[in-house]
N, C-alpha and C positions, 0 to 999 in steps of 0.2 A: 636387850641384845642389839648388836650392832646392824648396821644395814648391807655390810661387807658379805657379800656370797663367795663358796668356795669355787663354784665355776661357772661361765657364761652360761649356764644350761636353766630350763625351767626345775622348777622345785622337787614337781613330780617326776621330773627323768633323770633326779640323782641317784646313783646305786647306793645303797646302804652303807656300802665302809666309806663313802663322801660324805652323806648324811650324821653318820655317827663324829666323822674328821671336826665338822663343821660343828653338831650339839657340842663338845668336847672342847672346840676354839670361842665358844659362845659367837659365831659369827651368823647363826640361823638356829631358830628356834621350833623345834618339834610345831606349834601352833602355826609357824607360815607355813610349814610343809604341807598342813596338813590341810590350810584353807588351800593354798595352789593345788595340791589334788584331787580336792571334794569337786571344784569347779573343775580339774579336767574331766570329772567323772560325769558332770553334769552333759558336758556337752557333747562325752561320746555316749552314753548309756545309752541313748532310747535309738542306735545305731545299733549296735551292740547287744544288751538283753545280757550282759554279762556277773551281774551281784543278784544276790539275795540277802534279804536283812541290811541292806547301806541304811547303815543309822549317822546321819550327819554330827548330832549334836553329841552323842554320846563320844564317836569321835575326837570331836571339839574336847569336851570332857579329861580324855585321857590322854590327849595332844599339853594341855592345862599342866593336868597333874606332872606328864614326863619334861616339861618346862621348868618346875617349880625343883623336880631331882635336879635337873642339868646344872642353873640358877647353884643350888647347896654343895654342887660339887660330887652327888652323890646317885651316881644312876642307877637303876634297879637291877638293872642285868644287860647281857651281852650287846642288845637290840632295843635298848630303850627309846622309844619314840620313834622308830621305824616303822611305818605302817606295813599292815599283811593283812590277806583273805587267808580264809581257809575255804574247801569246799565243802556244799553242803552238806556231805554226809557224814563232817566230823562234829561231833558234838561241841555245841556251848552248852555252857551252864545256861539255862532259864530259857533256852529258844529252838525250838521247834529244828527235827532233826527230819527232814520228808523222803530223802533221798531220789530227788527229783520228781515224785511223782504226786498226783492230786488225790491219788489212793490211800495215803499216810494220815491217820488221825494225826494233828498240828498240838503235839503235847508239848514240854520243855522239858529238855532236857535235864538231869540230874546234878551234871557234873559234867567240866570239859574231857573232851578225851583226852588222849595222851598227844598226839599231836598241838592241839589248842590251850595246855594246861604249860607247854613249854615254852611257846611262846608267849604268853602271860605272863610267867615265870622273868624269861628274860628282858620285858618292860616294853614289846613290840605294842601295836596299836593294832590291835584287828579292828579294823572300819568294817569289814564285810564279811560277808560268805559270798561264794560263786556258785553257779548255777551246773545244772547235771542234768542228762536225761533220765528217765522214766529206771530208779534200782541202779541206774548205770551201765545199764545194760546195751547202748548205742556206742558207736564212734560220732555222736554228731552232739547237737546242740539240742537235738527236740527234746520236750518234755512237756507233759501232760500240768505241770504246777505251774515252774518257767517262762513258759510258751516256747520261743527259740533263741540261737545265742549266735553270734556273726562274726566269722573272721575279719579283724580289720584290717589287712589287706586289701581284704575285695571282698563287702560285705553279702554279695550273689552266695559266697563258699561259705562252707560248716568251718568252725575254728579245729572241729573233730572233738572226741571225746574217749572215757567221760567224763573227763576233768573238764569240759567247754568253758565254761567262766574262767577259771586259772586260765589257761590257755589264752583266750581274747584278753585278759585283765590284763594280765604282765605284756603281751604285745603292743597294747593300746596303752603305755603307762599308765597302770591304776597301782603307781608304789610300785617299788623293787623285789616284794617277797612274799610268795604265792604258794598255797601246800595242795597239793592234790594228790589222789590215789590211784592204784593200779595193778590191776588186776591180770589184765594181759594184753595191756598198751595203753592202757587209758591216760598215763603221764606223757607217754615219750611219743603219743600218736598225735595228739594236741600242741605238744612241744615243735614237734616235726611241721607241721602245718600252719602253725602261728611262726614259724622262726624264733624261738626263743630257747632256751637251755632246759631238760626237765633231765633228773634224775629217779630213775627206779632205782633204789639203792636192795643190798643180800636182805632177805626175808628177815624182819624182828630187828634188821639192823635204827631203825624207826619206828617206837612200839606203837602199836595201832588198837582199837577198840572200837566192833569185836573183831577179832581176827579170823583169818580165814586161809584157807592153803592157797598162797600165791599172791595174795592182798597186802599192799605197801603201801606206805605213804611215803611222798616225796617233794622235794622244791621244786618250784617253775619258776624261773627266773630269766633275768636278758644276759647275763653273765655266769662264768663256770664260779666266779669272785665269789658273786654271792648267795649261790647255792653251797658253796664251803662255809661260808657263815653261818646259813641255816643248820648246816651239819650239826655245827660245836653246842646249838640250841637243842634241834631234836633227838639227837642221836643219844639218849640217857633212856637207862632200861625203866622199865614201868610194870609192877606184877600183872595187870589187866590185861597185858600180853602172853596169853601163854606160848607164844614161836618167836619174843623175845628173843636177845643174844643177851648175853652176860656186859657188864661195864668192860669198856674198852679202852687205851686210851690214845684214843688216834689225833694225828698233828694236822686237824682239819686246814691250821692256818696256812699247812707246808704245800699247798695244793698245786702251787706254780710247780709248773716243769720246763727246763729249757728244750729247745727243740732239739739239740744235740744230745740229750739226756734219753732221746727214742735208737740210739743208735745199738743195733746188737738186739734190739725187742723185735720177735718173731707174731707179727699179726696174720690172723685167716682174713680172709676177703672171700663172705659171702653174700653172691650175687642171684642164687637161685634158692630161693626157700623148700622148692620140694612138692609144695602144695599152695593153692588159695591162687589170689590174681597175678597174672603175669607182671616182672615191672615196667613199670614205663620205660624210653629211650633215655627221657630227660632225669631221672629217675637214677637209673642207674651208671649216666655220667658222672651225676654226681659224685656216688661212691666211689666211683675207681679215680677221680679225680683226686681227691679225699686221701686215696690208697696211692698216689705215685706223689703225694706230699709229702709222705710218711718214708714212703722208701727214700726219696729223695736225703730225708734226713739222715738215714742211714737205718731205717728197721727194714728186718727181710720180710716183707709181705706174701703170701702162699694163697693161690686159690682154693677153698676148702667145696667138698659135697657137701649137697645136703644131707639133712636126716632126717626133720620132721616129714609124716605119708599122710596123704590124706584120710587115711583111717586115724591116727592120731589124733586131727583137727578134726575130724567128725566126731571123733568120743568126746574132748572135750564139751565143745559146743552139745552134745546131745543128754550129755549130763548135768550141765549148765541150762540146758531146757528144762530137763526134769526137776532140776534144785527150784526155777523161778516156776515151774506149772504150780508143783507143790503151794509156792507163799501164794500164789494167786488165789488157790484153793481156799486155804484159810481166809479169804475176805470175805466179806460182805456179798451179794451181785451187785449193790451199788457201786462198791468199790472197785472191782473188779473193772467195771464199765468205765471208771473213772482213768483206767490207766490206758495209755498209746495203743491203737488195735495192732499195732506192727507187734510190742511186746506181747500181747494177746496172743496174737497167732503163731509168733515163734514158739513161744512157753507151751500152748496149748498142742500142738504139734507132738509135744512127749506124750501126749495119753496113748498114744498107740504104740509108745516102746514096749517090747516083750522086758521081761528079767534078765533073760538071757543079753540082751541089748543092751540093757541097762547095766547088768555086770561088767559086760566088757568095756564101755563107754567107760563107766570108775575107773580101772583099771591104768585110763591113757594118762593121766594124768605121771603117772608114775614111768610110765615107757618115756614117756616126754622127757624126764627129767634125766634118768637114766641115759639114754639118746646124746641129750642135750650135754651132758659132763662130759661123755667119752668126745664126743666130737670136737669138742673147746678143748678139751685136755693138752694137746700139745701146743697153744698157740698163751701168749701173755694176755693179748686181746683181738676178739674179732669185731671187724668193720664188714658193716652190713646195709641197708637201706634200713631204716624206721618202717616205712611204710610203702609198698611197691607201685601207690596211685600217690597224684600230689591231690590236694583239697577237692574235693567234688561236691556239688552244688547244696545250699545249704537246706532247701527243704526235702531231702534223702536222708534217711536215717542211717545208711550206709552205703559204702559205695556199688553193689549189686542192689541196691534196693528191691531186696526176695528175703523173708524169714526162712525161709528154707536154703539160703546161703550170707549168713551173716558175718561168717567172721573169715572170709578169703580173702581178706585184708590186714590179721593181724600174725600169719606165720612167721613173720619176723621177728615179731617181738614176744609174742608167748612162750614160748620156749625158754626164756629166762626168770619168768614167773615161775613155773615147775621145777626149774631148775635153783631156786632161791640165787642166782646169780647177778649182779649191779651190773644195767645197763642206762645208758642214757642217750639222751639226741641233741647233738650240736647243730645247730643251722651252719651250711656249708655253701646252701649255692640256693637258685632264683630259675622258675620256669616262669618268665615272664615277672611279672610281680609275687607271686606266689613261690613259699619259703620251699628250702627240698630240706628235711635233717638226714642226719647220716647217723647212723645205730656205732654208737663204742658199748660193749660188753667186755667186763673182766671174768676171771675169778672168783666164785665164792668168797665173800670177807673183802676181796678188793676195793670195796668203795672208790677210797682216795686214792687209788691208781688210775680207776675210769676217770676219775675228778683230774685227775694231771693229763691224762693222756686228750682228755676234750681240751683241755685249757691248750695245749700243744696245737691242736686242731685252729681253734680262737687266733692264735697266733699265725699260723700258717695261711689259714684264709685269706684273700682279697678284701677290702673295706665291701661290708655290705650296704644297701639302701639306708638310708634313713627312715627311723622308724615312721608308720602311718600316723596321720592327724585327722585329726574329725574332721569333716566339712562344715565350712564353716557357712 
């Protein structure tokens, strides 16, 4: 292959449909890409804390093979030679699945999940896994296997979680394409905080294993571009999902929208979640900043109420104690002792639910959801805050640092978990050096709606900072 690059840029901070431009022109070869990002990894890693399993050579390996496709003319699939992480808690074949925590007998796994078996499939390079805290049970980077994981921003801050490794990795160029999960923020909380694009897509619309009500997998990316790439890979149904969707057949590649294209679309703008932390000033400039782009363009914007109560996010959260006391239960005491005292204490906390408590805690899940449809119903998309704090400091497991108030932090974003609805976080604006994202929520099934309306957002923004570089 020639010496000819497709753009003045390092290797490592090409997006993916350059990368692929370039395999395609034979003007760069899967193998340069792939040593230019081992060595960026080199020298932001031990900054950062952000992979598990970076297998260099194996790497190198399948950097080789997608070379030898390109060379015959004949690429394996959508993404070949594209490097990605996936996070730790999707399975590879043959490698140890821990879910961030030092509590996990370190067996191999069976078989990839569905998420990691697609991108195989379409000829991507997984170099790594990323790191998670302790079940994924944090907004933060700690974790008892890990150790901790660093916004590169400003590595004082949590990148958040608990996707933390995706998060830091796509911020800090580790490759263009990052899968994380999310449960009730843990994509678009990390997204929000690193400045980078993450997608929660409609439940089952990316089949996952094992599933769980409200549990997604989804792209972290620098671009809405190519997170619509990842789409047309992961988005194929997989029986191992039972909250699966049926085959679809969506125009992931039609994801652009012109800004003129918002005129006549009726957005909510919510500023007040209802319950959990107040937002900040800086916080919720952004979003209304965000919101007079939009109108600007010609959509009608509406200040919506809230609806999630605090009895809502305590049933959650108190059920979600009970589900992790229970797995704690079945350990070991070694094990047990091996995992975060913060997760300890939270978890341990349900032994004193009544039934009666416990019923009604089940229960919210469903008001949520319920709640959550009527309220969105009249609007195309609501614009919200991600997250009502910006980054807070990295050794907090969250930002009240109290197991007895862990998630007053994620009333923004939960609510579309329950509600299987696609939201995501475009970076928008800068409290200092530290990213603010801003929450777009569609429609049930709407994926590629939110996907056009962020890319609209992309386009409307000011140039942001240039991404972070190691220190050198």
């Amino acid at each position: 292959m020639t010496d000819e690059l497709p753009a003045p840029q390092a290797l490592h901070e090409l997006p993916a449909h350059a990368l692929l431009h370039a395999y395609r022109a034979r003007s760069l070869s899967p193998v340069e890409v792939m040593h230019s990002l081992l060595a960026h990894v080199q020298r932001w890693e031990p900054m950062l804390g952000a992979t598990y399993l970076l297998r260099p050579e194996t790497a190198l390996a399948q950097a080789r093979a997608s070379e030898a496709r390109w060379l015959r003319g004949e690429p394996m699939g959508l993404l070949d030679g594209v490097p990605a992480t996936v996070k730790d808690n999707i399975a590879t074949l043959g490698d140890p699945t821990p879910f961030g925590t030092a509590a996990t007998a370190l067996e191999p796994a069976l078989q990839d999940a569905p998420p990691a078996a697609r991108l195989r499939e379409a000829g991507a390079i997984l170099f790594a896994k990323t790191t998670m805290p302790d079940y994924g049970m944090l907004s933060s980077g700690l974790s008892s296997l890990h150790g901790n994981t660093f916004n590169p921003w400003d590595t004082s801050k949590t990148p958040g979680g608990s996707s933390a490794g995706a998060g830091a990795a796509a911020a800090a160029g580790y490759g263009p394409l990052h899968v994380g999960t999310d449960i009730g923020g843990s994509i678009r909380l990390p997204a929000g905080w690193c400045g980078i694009f993450g997608l929660k897509p409609s439940l089952g619309r990316i089949p996952i294993d094992p599933p769980y009500t409200g549990r997604c997998a989804g792209p972290m990316t620098r671009s809405v571009a190519d997170a619509a790439l990842m789409m047309q890979a992961l988005a194929h149904p997989d029986a191992r999902d039972s909250m699966g969707l049926p085959a679809q057949e969506i125009a992931w590649d039609g994801f652009g929208m012109d800004p003129g294209q918002v005129r006549g679309l009726r957005i909510g703008l919510l500023l007040d979640a209802g319950c959990g932390l107040p937002v900040q000033p800086e916080v919720r400039a952004a979003v209304e900043q965000a919101a007079r782009w939009l109108e600007a363009a010609g959509a009608h914007v509406e200040p919506m109420r809230p609806w999630l109560t605090p009895g809502m996010l305590d049933g959650l959260d108190q059920f979600w104690r009970m589900r992790s006391h229970m797995e704690l239960q079945a350990l070991s005491a070694a094990q047990r002792d091996a995992v975060l005292p913060f997760i300890r204490d939270w978890a341990g906390s349900a032994s004193a639910l009544t039934a009666q408590q416990l019923f009604t805690a089940s229960q919210q899940s469903h008001l949520v959801r319920v709640a959550t449809v009527r309220a969105t119903l009249p609007y195309d998309y609501v614009l919200s805050p991600v997250a009502p704090v910006t980054a807070f400091p990295a050794h907090l497991p969250c930002p009240t640092n109290d197991p007895l108030r862990p998630l007053e932090h994620i009333a923004f974003t939960v609510p579309y978990n329950m509600s299987e609805q696609p939201a995501a976080s475009v970076p928008c604006s800068r409290d200092g050096r530290l990213p603010i994202g801003v929450q777009v929520a569609g429609r049930r099934f709407d994926d590629l709606g939110v996907l056009r309306l962020s890319r609209v957002l992309e386009q409307l923004r000011p140039p942001l900072p240039a991404w972070p570089q190691p220190k050198t």
